[in-house]
Structure formats: structure tokens, C-alpha cells
ROTIKOL-837970 format. One record per atom (N, C-alpha, C): x, y, z; residue in three letters; residue number from 0. Coordinates in pm, 1 decimal. Layout:
KEKOL	X	Y	Z	ala	NUM
...
***
This chain:
KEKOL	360.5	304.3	-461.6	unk	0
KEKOL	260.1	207.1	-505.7	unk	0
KEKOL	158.0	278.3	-592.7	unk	0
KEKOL	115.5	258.4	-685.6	unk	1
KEKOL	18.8	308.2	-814.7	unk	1
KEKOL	-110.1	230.7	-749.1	unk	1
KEKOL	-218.5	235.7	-863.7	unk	2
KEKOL	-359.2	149.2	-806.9	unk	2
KEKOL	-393.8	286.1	-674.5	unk	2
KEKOL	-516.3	224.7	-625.2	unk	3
KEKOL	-573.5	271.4	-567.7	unk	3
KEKOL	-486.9	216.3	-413.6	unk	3
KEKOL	-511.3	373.7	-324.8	unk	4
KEKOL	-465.8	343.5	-183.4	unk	4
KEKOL	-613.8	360.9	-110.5	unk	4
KEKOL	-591.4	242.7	-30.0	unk	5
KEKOL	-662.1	196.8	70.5	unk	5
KEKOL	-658.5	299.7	187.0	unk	5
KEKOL	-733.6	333.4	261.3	unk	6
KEKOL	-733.9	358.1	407.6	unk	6
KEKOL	-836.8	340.5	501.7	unk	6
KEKOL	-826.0	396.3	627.7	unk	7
KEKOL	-929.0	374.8	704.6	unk	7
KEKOL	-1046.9	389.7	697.7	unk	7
KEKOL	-1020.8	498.5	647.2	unk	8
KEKOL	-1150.9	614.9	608.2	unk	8
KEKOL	-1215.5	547.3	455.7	unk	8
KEKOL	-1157.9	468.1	383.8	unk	9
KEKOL	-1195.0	449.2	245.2	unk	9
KEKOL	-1240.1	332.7	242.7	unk	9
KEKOL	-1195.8	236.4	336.3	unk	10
KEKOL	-1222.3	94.2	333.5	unk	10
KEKOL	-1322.4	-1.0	277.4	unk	10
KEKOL	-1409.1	67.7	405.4	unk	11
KEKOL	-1557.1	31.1	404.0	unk	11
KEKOL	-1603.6	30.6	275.1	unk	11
KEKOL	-1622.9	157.3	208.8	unk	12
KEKOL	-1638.1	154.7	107.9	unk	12
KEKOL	-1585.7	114.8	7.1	unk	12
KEKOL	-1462.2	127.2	-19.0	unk	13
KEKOL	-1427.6	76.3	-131.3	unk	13
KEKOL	-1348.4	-63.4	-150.0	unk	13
KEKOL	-1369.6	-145.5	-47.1	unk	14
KEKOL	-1318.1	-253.7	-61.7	unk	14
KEKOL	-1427.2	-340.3	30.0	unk	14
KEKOL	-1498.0	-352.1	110.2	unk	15
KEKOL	-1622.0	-424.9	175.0	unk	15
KEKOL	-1738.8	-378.8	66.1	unk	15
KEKOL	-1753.7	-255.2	33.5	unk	16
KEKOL	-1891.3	-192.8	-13.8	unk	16
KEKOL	-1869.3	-246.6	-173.0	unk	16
KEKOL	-1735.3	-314.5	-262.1	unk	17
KEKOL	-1745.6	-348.1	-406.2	unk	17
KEKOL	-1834.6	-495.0	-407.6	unk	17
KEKOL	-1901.4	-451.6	-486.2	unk	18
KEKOL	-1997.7	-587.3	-552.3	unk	18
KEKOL	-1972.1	-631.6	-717.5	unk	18
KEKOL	-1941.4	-722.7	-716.7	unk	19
KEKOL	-1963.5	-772.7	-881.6	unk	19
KEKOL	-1798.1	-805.4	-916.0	unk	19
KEKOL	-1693.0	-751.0	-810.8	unk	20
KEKOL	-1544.3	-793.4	-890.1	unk	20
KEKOL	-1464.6	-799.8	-740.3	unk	20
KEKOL	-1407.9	-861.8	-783.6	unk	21
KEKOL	-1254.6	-954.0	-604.9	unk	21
KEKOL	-1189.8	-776.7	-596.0	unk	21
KEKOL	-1158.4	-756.6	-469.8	unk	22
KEKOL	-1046.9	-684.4	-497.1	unk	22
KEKOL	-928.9	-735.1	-389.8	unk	22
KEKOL	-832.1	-712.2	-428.8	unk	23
KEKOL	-693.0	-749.1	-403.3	unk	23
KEKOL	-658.3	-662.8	-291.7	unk	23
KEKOL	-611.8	-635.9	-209.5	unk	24
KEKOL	-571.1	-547.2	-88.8	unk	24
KEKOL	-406.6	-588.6	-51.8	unk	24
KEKOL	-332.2	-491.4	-81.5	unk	25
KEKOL	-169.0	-562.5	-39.9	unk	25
KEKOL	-161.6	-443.7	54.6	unk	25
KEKOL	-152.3	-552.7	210.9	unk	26
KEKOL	-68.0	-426.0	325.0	unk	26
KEKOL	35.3	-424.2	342.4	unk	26
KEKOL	93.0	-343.6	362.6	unk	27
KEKOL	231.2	-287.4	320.3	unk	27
KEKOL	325.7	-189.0	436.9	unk	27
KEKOL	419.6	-119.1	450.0	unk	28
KEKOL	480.1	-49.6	510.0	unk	28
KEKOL	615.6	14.4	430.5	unk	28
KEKOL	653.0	89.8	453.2	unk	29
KEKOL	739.0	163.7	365.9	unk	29
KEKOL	893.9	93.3	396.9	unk	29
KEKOL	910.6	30.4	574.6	unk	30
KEKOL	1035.5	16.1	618.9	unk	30
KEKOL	1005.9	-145.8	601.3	unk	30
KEKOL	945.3	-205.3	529.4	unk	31
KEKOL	954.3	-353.7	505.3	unk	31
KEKOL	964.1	-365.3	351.4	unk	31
KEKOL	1127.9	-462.0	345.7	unk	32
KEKOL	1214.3	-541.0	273.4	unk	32
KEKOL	1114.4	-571.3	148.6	unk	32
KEKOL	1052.5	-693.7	223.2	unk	33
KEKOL	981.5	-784.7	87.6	unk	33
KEKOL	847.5	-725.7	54.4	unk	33
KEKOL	798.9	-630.5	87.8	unk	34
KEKOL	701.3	-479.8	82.7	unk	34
KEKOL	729.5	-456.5	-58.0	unk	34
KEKOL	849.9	-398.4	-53.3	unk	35
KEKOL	952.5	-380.3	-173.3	unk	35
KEKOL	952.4	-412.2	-309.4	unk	35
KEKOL	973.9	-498.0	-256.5	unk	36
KEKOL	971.9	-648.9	-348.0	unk	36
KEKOL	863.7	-663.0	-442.2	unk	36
KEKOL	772.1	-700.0	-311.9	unk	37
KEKOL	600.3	-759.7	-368.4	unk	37
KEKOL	529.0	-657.3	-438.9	unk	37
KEKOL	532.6	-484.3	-405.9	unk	38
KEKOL	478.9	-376.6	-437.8	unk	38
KEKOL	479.5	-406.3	-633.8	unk	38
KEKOL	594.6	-395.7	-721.0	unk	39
KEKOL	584.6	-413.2	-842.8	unk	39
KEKOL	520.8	-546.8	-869.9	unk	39
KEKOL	507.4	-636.7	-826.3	unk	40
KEKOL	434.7	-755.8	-862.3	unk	40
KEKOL	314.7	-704.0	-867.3	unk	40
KEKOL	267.8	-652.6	-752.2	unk	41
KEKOL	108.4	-625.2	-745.1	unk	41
KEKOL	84.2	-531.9	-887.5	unk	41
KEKOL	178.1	-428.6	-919.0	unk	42
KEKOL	138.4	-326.9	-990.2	unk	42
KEKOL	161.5	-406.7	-1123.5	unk	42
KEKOL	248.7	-479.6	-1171.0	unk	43
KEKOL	203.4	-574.9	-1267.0	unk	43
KEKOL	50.5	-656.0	-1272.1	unk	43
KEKOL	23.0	-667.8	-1221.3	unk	44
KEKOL	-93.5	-766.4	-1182.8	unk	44
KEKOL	-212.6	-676.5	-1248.9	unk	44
KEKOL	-211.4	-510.8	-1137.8	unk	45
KEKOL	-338.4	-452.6	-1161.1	unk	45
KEKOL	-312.9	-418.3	-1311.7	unk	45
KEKOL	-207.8	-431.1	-1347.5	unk	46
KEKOL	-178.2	-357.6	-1512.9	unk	46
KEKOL	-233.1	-502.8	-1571.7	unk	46
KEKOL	-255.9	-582.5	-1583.8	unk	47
KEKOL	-288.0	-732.1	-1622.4	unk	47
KEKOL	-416.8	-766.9	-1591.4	unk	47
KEKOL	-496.0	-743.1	-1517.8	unk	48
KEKOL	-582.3	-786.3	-1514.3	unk	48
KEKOL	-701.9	-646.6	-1485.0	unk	48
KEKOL	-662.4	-529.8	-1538.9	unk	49
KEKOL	-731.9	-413.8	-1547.9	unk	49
KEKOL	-859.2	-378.4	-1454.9	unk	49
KEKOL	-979.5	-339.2	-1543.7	unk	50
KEKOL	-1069.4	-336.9	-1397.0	unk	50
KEKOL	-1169.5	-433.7	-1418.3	unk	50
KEKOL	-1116.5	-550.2	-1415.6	unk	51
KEKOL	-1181.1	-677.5	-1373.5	unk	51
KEKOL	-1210.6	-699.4	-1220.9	unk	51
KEKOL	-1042.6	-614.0	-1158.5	unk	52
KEKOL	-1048.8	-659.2	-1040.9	unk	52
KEKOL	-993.5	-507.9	-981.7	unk	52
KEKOL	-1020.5	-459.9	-892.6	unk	53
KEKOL	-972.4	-383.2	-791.3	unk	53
KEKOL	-854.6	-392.9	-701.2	unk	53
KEKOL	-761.2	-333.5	-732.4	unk	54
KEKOL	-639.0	-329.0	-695.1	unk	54
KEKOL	-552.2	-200.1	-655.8	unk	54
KEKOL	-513.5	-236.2	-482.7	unk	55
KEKOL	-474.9	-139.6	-426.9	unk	55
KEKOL	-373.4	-199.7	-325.8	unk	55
KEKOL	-325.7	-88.3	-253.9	unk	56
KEKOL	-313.2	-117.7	-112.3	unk	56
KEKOL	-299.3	-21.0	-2.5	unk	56
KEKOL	-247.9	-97.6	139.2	unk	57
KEKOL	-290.8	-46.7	253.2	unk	57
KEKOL	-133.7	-5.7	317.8	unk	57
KEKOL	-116.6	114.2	357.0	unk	58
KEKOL	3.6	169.0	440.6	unk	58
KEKOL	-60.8	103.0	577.1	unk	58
KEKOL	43.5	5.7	671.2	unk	59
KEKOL	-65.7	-38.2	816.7	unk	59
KEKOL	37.9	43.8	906.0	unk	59
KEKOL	102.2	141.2	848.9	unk	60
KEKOL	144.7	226.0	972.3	unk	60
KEKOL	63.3	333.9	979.7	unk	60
KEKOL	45.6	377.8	868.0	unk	61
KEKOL	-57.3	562.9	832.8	unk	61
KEKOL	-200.6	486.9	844.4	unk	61
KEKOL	-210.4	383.7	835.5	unk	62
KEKOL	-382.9	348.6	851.3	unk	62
KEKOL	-359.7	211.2	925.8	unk	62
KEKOL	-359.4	223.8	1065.5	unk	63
KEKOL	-285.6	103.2	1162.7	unk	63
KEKOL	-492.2	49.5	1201.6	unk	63
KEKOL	-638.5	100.1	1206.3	unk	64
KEKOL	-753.3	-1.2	1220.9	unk	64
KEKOL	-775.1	-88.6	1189.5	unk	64
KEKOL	-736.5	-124.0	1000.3	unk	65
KEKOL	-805.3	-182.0	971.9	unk	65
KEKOL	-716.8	-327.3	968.9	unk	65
KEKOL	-579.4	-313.3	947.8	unk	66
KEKOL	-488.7	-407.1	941.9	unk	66
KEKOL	-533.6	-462.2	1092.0	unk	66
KEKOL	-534.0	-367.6	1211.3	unk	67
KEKOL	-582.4	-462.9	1281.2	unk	67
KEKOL	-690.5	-512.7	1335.0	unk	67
KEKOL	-786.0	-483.7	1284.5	unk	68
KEKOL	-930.1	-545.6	1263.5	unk	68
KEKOL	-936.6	-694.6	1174.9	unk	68
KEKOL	-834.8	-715.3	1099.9	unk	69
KEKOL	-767.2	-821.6	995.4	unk	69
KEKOL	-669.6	-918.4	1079.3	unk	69
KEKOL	-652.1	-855.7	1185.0	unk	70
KEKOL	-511.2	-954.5	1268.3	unk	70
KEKOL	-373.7	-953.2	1167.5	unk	70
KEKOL	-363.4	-816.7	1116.5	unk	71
KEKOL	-275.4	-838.6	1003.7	unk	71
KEKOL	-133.9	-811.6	1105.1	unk	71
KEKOL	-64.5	-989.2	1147.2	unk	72
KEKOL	86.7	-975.1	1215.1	unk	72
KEKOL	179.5	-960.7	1155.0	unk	72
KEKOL	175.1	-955.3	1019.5	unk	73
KEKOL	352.8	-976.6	888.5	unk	73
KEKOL	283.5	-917.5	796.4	unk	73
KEKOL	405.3	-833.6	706.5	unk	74
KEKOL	333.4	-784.1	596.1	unk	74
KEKOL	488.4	-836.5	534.7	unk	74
KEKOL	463.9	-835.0	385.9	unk	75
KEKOL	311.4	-834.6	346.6	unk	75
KEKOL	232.5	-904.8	339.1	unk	75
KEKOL	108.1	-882.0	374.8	unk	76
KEKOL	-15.6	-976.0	353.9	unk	76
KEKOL	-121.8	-990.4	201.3	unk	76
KEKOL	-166.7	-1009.4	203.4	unk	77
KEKOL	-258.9	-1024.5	52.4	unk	77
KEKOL	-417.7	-1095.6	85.7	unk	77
KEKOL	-539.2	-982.8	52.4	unk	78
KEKOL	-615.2	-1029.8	137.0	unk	78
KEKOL	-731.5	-1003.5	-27.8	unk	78
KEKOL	-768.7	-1115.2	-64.8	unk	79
KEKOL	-870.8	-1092.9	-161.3	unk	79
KEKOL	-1000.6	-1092.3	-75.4	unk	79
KEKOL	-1086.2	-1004.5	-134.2	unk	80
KEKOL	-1226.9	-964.6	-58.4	unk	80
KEKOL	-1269.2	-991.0	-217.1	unk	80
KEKOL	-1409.5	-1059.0	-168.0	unk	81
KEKOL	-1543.4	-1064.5	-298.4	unk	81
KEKOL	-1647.2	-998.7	-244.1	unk	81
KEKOL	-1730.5	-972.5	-272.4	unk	82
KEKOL	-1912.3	-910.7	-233.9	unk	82
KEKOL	-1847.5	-891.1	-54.2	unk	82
KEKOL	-1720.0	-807.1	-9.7	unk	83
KEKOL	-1721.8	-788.6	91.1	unk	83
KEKOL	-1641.2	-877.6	196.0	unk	83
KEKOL	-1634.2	-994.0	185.9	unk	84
KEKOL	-1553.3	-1109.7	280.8	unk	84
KEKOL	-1386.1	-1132.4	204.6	unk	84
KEKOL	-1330.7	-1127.3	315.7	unk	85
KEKOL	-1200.6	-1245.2	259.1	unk	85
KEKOL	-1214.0	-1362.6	171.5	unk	85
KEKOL	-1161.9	-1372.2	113.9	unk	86
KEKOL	-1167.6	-1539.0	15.8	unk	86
KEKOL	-1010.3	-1630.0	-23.3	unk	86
KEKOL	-946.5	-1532.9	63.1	unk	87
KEKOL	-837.9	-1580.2	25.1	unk	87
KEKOL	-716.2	-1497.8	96.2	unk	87
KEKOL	-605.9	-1517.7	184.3	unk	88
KEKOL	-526.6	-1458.2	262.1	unk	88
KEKOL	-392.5	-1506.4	253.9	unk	88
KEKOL	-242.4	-1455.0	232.4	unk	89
KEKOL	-172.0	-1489.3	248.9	unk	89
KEKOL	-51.1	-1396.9	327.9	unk	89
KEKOL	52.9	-1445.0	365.5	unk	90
KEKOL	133.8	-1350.3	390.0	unk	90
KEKOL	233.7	-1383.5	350.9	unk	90
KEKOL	351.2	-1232.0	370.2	unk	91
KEKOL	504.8	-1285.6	323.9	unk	91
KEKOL	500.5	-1288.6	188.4	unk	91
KEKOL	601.4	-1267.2	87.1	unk	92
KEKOL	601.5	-1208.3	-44.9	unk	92
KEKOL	566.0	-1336.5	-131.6	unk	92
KEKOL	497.9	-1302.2	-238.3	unk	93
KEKOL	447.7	-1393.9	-332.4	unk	93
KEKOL	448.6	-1386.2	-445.6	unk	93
KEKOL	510.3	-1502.4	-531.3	unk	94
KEKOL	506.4	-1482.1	-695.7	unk	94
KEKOL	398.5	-1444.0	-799.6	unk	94
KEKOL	372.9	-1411.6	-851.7	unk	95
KEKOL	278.8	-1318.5	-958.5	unk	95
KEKOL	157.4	-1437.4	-987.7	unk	95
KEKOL	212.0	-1567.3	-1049.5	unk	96
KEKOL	120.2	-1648.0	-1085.6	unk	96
KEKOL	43.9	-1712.8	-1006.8	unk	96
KEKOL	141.8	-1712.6	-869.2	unk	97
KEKOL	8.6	-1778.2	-746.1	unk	97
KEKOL	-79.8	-1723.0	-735.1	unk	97
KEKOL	-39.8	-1542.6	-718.9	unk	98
KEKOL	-132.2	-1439.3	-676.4	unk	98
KEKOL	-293.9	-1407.6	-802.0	unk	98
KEKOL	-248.9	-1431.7	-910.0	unk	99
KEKOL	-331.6	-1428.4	-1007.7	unk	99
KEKOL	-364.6	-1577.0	-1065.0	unk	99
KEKOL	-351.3	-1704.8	-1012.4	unk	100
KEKOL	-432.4	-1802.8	-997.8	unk	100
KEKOL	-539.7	-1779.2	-898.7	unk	100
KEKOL	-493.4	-1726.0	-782.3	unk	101
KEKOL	-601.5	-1700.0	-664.0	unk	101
KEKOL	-719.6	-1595.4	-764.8	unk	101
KEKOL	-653.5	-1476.6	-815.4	unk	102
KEKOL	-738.9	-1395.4	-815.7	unk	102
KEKOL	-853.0	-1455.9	-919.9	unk	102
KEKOL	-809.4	-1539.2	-1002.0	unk	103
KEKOL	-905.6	-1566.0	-1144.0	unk	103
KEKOL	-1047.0	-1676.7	-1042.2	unk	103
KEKOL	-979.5	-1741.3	-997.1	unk	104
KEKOL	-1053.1	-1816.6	-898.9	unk	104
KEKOL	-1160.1	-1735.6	-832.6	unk	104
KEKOL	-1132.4	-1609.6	-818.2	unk	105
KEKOL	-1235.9	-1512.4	-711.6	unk	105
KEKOL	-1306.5	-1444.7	-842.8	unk	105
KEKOL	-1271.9	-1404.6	-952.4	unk	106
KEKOL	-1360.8	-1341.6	-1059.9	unk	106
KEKOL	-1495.1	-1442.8	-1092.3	unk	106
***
């Protein structure tokens, strides 16, 4: 996965602590299928919509707090945060244009 990686230790900060732009959070796992899948979508996306928006994601096996501080049960999940909150959550793999209708909505 390219973009910025998420972790426990980074979180706070860099995905609760961003002000002024959405960021995108895809949790992920290395031994999940549609992980796979969804991983190049996302990295299309952050290549598309540059640093408008913050785009990364989360290993929830190597960084298992925060996914579950999130109730994150299926990955993948997709969790847009604005000034800090969720605004938008999905799970299970998703097509490019849903994911970046949501996101324009949060800019």
C-alpha cells in the first residue's frame, strides 16, 4: 500500500489531530482477499485527488487498538474522518466513484 500508513502510535495525530481536509483511512490486513482488491482503488484515489485529502491506511493485525476502538468487525472498512470524527463508514470492498463521491462530499 503507498500513501501514508496509519498506526497506533500515529493516529491520534495524524488522522484525529488533521484540520482543514477529510482523510480517508482504509483498514486492511495482508491475508484478506478483497483487501487486495480495494488497496489499488484507494491508491488510485490518493493519486486523484492529491493533498486535498489525506490518504492512507491501517494494518488491524500490526496495529490491532485502534481498529478496535472503531468496532472495526470486516475489513475492509473505509472510515472518512473530518476536523477529527467519522463522517462516513463503510465496509467490504468498494468501487472508486462511490468512494470519491463520499470523499468530495467531506472536502
Amino acid at each position: 500500500m503507498s500513501g501514508i500508513e496509519f498506526t497506533d502510535a500515529n493516529f491520534k495525530t495524524d488522522v484525529l489531530g488533521e484540520t482543514g481536509k477529510p482523510v480517508l483511512v482504509d483498514f486492511w490486513a495482508a491475508w484478506c482477499g478483497p483487501c487486495k482488491v480495494q488497496s489499488p482503488i484507494i491508491e488510485e484515489i490518493a493519486k486523484e485527488v492529491g493533498d486535498k485529502v489525506k490518504v492512507g491506511a491501517m494494518d488491524v493485525d500490526a496495529h490491532p487498538n485502534v481498529p478496535q476502538e472503531y468496532a472495526i468487525m470486516s475489513i475492509p472498512t473505509l472510515i472518512i474522518f473530518k476536523n477529527g470524527q467519522p463522517v462516513w463508514r463503510v465496509s467490504g470492498l468498494q468501487q472508486k466513484q462511490a468512494i470519491l463521491s463520499e470523499l468530495k462530499k467531506a472536502m
